[in-house]
C-alpha positions as CSV (number, residue, x, y, z in Angstrom):
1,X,44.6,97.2,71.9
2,X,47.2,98.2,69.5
3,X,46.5,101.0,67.2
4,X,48.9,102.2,64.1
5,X,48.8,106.2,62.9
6,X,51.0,106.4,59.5
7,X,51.1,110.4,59.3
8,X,53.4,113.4,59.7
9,X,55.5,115.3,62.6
10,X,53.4,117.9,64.0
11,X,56.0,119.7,66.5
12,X,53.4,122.0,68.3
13,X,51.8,117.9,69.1
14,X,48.3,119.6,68.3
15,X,47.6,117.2,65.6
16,X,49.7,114.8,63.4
17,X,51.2,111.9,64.9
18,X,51.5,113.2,68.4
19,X,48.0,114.3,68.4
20,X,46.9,111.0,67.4
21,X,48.9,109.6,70.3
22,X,47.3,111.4,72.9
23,X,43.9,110.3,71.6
24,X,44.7,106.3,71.7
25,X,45.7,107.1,75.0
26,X,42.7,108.7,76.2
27,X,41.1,105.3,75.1
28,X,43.2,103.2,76.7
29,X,44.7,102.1,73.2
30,X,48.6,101.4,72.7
31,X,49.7,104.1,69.8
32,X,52.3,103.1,67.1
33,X,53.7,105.6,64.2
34,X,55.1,105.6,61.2
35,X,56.5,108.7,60.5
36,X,55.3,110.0,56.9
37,X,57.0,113.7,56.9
38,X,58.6,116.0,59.3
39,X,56.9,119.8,59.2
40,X,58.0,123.1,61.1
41,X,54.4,124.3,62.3
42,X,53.3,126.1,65.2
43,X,49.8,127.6,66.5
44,X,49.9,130.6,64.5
45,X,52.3,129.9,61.3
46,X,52.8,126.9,59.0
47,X,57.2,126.9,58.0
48,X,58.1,123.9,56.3
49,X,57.7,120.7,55.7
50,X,59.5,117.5,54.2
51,X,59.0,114.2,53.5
52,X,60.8,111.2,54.8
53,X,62.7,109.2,52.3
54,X,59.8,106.4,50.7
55,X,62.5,103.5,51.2
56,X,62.2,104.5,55.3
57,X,58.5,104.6,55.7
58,X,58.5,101.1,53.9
59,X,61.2,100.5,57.0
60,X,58.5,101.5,59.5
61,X,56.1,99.5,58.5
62,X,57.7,96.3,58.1
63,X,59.7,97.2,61.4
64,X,55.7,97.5,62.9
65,X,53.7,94.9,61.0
66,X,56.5,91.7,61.6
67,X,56.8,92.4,65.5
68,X,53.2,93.8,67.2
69,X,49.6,92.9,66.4
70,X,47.2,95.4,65.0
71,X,44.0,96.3,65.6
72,X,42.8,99.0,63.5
73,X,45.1,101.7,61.2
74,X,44.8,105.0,60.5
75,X,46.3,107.2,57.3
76,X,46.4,110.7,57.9
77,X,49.3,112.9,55.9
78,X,50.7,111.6,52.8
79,X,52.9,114.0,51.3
80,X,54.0,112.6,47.8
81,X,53.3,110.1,45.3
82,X,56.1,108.1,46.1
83,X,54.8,107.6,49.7
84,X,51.2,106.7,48.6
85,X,53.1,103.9,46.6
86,X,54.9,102.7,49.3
87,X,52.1,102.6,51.6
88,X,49.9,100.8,49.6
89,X,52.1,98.1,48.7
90,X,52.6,97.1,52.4
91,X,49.1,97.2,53.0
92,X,47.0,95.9,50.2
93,X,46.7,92.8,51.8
94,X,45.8,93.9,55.6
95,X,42.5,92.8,56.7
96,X,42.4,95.3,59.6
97,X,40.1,98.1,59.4
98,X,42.3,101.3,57.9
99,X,40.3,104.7,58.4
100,X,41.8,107.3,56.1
101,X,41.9,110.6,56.9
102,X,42.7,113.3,54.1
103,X,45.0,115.4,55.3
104,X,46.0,118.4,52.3
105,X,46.3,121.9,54.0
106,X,47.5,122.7,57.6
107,X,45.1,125.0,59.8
108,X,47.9,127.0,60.0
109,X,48.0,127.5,55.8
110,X,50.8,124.8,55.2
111,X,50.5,122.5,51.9
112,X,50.5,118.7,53.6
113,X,50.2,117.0,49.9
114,X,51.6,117.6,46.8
115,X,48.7,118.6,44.1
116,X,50.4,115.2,42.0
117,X,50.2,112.9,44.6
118,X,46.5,113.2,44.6
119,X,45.5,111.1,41.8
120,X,47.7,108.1,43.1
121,X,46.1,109.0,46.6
122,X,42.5,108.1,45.2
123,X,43.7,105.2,43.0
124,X,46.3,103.6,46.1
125,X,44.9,104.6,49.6
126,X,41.0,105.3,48.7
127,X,40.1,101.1,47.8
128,X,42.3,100.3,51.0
129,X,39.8,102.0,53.8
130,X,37.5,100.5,55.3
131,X,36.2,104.5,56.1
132,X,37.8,107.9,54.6
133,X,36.5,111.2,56.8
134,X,37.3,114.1,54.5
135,X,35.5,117.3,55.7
136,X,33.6,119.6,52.9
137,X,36.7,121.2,51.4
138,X,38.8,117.7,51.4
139,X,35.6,115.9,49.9
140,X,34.9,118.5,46.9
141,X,38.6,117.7,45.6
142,X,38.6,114.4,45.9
143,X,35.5,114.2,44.0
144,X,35.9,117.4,41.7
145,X,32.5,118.5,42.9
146,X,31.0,121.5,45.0
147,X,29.1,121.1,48.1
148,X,26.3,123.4,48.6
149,X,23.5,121.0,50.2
150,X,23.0,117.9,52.0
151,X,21.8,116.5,48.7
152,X,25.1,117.5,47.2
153,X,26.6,115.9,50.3
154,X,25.0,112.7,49.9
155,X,25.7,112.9,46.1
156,X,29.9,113.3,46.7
157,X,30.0,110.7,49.6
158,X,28.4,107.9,46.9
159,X,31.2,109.3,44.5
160,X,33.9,108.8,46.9
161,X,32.8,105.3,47.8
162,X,32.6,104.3,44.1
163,X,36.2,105.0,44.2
164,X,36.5,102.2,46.7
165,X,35.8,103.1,49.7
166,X,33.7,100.7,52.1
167,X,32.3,103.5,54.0
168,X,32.3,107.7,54.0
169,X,32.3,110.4,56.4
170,X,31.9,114.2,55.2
171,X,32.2,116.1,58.1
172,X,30.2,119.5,57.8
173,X,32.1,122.0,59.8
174,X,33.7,123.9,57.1
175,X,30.5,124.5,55.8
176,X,29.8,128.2,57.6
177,X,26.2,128.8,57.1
178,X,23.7,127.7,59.9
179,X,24.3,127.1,63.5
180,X,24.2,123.5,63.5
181,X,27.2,120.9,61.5
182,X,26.0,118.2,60.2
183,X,27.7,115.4,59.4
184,X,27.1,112.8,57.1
185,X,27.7,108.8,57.1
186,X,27.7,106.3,54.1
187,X,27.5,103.0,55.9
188,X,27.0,100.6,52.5
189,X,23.9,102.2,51.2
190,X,22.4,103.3,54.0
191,X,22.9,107.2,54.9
192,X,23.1,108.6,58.5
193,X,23.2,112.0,59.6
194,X,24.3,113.6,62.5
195,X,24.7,117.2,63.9
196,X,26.0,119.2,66.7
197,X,26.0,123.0,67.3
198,X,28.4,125.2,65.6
199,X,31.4,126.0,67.9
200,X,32.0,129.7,67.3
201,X,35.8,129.5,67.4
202,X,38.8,127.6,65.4
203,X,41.3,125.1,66.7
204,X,44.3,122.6,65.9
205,X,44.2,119.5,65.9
206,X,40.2,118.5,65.7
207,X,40.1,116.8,62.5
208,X,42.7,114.5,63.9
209,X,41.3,113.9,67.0
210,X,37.7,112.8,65.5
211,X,39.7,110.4,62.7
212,X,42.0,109.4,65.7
213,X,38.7,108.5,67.9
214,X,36.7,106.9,65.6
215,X,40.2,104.3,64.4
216,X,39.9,103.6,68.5
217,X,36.1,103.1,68.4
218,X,36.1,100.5,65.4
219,X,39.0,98.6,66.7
220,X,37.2,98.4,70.4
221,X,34.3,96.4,67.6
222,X,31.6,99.2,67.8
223,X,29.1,99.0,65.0
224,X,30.5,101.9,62.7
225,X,27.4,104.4,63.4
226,X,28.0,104.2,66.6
227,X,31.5,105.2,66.4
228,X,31.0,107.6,64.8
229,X,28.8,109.0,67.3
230,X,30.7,108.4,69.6
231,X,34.2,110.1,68.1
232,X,32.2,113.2,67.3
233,X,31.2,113.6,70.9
234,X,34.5,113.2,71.9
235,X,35.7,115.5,69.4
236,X,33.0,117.8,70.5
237,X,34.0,118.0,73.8
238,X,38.0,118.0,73.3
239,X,37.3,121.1,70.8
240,X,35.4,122.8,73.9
241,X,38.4,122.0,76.1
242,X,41.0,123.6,73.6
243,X,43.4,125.2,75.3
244,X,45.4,128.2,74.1
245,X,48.7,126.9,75.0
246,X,50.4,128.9,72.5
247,X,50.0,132.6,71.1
248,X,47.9,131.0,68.3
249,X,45.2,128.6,68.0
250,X,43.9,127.0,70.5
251,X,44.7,123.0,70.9
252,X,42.7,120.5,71.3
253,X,42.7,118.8,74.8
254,X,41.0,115.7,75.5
255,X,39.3,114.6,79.1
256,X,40.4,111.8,81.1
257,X,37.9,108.8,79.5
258,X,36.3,106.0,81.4
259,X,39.3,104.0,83.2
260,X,36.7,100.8,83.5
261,X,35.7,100.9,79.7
262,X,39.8,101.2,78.7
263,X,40.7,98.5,81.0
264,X,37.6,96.1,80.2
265,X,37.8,97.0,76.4
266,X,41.4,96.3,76.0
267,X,41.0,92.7,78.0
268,X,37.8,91.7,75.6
269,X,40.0,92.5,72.9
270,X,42.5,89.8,74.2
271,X,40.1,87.5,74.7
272,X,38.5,87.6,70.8
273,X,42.3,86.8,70.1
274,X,43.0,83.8,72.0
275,X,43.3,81.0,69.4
276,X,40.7,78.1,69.3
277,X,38.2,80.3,71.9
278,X,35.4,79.6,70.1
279,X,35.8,76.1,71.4
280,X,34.7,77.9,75.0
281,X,32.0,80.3,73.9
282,X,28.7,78.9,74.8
283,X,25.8,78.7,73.0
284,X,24.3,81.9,75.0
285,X,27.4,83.1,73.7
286,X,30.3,84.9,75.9
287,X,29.8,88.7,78.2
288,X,32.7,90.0,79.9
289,X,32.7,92.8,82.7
290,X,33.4,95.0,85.3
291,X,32.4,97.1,88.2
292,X,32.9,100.4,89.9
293,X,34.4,100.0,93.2
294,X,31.4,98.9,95.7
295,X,29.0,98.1,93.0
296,X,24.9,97.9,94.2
297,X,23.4,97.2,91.1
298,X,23.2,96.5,87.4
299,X,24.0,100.2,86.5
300,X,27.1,100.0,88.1
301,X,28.6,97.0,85.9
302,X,29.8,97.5,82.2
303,X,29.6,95.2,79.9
304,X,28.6,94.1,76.8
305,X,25.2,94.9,75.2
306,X,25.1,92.0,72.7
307,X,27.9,89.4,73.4
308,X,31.2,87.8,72.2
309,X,30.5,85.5,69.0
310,X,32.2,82.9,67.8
311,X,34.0,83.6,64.2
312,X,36.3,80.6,62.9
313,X,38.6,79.9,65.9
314,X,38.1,84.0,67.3
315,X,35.8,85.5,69.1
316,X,34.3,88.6,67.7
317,X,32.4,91.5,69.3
318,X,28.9,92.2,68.6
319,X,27.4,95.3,70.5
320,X,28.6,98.0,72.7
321,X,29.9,98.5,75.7
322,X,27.9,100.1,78.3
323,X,26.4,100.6,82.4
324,X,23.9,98.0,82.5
325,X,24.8,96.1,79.3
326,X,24.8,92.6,80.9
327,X,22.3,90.9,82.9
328,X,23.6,87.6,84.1
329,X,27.3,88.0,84.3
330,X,26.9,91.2,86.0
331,X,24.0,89.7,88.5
332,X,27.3,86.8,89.4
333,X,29.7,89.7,89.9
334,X,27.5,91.7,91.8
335,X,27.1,89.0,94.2
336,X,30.2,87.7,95.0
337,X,31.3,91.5,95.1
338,X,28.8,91.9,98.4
339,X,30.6,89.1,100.3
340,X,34.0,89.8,98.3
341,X,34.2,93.3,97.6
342,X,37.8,92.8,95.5
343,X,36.2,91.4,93.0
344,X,34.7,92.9,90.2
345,X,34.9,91.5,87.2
346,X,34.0,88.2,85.7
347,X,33.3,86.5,82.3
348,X,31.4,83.4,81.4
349,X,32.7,80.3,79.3
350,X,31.2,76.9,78.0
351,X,30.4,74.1,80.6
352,X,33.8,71.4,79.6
353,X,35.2,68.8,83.0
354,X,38.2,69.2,81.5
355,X,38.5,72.4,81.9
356,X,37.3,72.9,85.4
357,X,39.9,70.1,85.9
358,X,42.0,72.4,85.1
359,X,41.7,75.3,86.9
360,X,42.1,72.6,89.6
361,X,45.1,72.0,88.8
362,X,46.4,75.4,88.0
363,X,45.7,75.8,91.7
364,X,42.2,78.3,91.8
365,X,39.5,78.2,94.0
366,X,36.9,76.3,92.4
367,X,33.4,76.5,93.5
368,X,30.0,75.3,92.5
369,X,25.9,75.0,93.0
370,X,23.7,72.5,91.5
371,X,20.5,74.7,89.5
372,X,18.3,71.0,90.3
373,X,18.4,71.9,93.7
374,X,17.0,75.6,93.3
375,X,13.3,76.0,95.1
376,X,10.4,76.5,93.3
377,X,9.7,79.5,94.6
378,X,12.9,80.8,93.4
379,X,12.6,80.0,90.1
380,X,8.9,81.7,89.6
381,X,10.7,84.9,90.8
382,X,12.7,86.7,87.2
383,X,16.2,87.3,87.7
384,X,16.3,85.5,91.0
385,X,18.4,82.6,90.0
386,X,21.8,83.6,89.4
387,X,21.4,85.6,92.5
388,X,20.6,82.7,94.2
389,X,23.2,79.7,92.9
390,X,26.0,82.3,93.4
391,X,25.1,83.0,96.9
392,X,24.8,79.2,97.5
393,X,28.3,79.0,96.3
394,X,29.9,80.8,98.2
395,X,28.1,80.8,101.7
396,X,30.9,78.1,103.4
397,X,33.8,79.9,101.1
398,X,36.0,82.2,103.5
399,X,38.3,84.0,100.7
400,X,37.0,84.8,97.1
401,X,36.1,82.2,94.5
402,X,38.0,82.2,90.7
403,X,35.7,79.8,89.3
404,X,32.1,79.1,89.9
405,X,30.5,76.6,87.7
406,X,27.1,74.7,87.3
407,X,26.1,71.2,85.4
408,X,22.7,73.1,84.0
409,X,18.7,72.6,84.3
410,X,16.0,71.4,82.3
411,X,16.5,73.8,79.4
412,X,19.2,75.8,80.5
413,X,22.7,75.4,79.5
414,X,25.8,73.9,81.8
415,X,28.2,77.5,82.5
416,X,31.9,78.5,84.1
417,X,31.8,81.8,85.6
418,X,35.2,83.3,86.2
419,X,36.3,85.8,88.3
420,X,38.4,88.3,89.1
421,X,39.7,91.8,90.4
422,X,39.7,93.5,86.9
423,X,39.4,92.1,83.9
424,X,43.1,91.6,83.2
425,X,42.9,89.3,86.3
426,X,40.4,87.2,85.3
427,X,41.9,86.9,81.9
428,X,44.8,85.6,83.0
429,X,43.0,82.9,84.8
430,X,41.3,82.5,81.3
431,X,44.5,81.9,80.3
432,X,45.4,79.4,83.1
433,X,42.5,77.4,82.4
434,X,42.9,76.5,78.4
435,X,46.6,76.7,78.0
């Protein structure tokens, strides 16, 4: 997963291109910058900032968009005009999601855009995202209205979107009274709200790390509410983590996320990519997944709450990821992990002879078990057969299977089940088998 921040320098790394960085990290996500303008900042004082020449942040991009693959872009400081220009002409056409993030004035008091760029920033940047996240003060001058209410809220975040905008975000924690923030989502038409309890102290670097989260969210295919969600969490808990590094403010610092959602997201993301894999999605349609180390039940396998769909020649993700998401390509892993305990993830594909053929010939272990021959008894028992053809399997098999596959049943549809250590492994037996 391949993520692209187009923002400014921040030195002290609390926010800015650095900070956003350390967030795609933190999920797992490959970070790539272009570099908007350079500022002098620290924890407790804002010194100077500049912008980098337009012609060289036309550079960057280019240099980015010709050479890597991108799954999702964010737009945090844009300092001038001239840049907003630039930006937008590279970009008008890109159909991956771009979450803009308005960034205008330093927490440390610095002035990130000129007051002239901003009518260029609402006609250029605003139609290009597919979300902006202002907070209160950011929304009330982009839409020349005050914020006082939710209503008011509700009210901006429609003017916003009538600007362009797919989708807004105000988040509420500028606005001091109460001891809740709310927050506020326009998906479309339909309004969302969300609220957390009012952290009592001020820090560096958490407006970024929410946009920063919620870019890696959207491109791992969450539905946007519940990235959203889930960024605010995140930010919630990396603002409770600041640390005071400095003499100043404190900074934010994120924990160390969930190694088996990273690794699993980042392969699934692969896999929607591969050209012509709808031809190998089945009609149940595709999960993907993986275990904890010595897995003992469904709880202890993520994967995919919905499934991978077929869109044109892609696959396309539709649900979240989560412990306990999938039934029956967790129920295969889990039992060739209690005979085979290095493997622990596994994906399933469309029934083809050619393609078992294949993996023959690419030289994995190929297995198999015949659902026909399944007793009666068996069947009346729910959530006893995939147990039960696995096991049959693998009973004679002496080291770990790749591929396990089945012709079908009355009514049940012919399936490949590959396996592997972790889900870059059994991608790249994917790969073996349809290349």
């Amino acid at each position: 997963m391949n993520i692209l921040s187009i923002a400014g320098s921040d030195p002290s790394s609390g926010a800015g291109v650095q900070g956003d960085m350390k967030t795609f990290s933190t999920f797992g996500a490959y970070g790539l910058s272009v570099i908007t303008a350079i500022t002098s900042q620290n924890t407790k004082k804002f010194f100077d900032v500049k912008p980098v020449r337009p012609s060289l942040v036309k550079s960057q991009i280019i240099s980015i968009l010709e050479d890597f693959h991108i799954d999702a872009i964010k737009i945090g400081m844009v300092y001038d005009k001239q840049t907003i220009r630039v930006i937008h002409s590279e970009l008008e056409k890109i159909k991956e999601p771009i979450i803009l993030d308005p960034i205008f004035k330093s927490t440390t008091g610095g002035i990130l855009q000129m007051e002239n760029a901003l009518s260029d920033f609402k006609k250029c940047l605003i139609p290009l995202s597919y979300i902006i996240t202002p907070n209160i003060v950011e929304a009330e001058k982009i839409s020349g209205t005050k914020i006082r209410s939710l209503k008011d809220a509700k009210n901006v975040a429609r003017k916003i979107q009538k600007l362009g905008a797919r989708n807004v975000i105000i988040k509420g924690g500028h606005f001091l009274s109460g001891s809740k923030v709310i927050d506020i989502l326009l998906h479309g038409k339909q309004f969302h709200v969300f609220s957390h309890d009012r952290l009592k102290f001020e820090n560096h670097g958490g407006g970024c790390t929410f946009s920063a989260s919620l870019c890696a969210n959207i491109a791992r295919g969450k539905k946007l509410p519940d990235a959203v969600d889930a960024a605010r969490l995140f930010t919630v808990k990396s603002i409770k983590n600041a640390s005071r590094i400095g003499s100043g403010l404190a900074i934010t610092m994120h924990s160390k996320s969930d190694e088996i959602e990273n690794q699993l997201s980042r392969a699934i993301t692969k896999f929607c990519s591969i050209n012509s894999i709808d031809k190998y999605i089945p009609e149940c349609q595709t999960n993907f997944v993986y275990s904890t180390l010595n897995p003992l039940s469904l709880k202890d396998v993520m994967g995919l709450e919905g499934r991978i769909v077929r869109t044109g020649k892609f696959g396309t993700v539709a649900g979240n990821l989560r412990y306990g998401g999938s039934k029956h390509v967790a129920s295969s892993v889990l039992e060739v992990a209690r005979k085979f305990p290095s493997i622990r993830s596994g994906v399933n594909l469309k029934y083809d002879n050619n393609t078992i053929k294949k993996a023959i010939s690419e030289g994995l272990k190929v297995s198999s078990y015949d659902r026909k021959q399944e007793p009666l008894k068996n069947k009346k028992k729910d959530g006893s057969t995939v147990p039960w053809g696995i096991r049959t399997a693998i009973t004679s098999l002496k080291t770990p299977p790749d591929v396990i596959f089945h012709k079908g049943d009355f009514g049940k549809e012919p399936m490949i089940l590959i396996f592997g250590k972790n889900p870059e492994d059994t991608l790249r037996k994917i790969l073996k088998m349809l290349r």
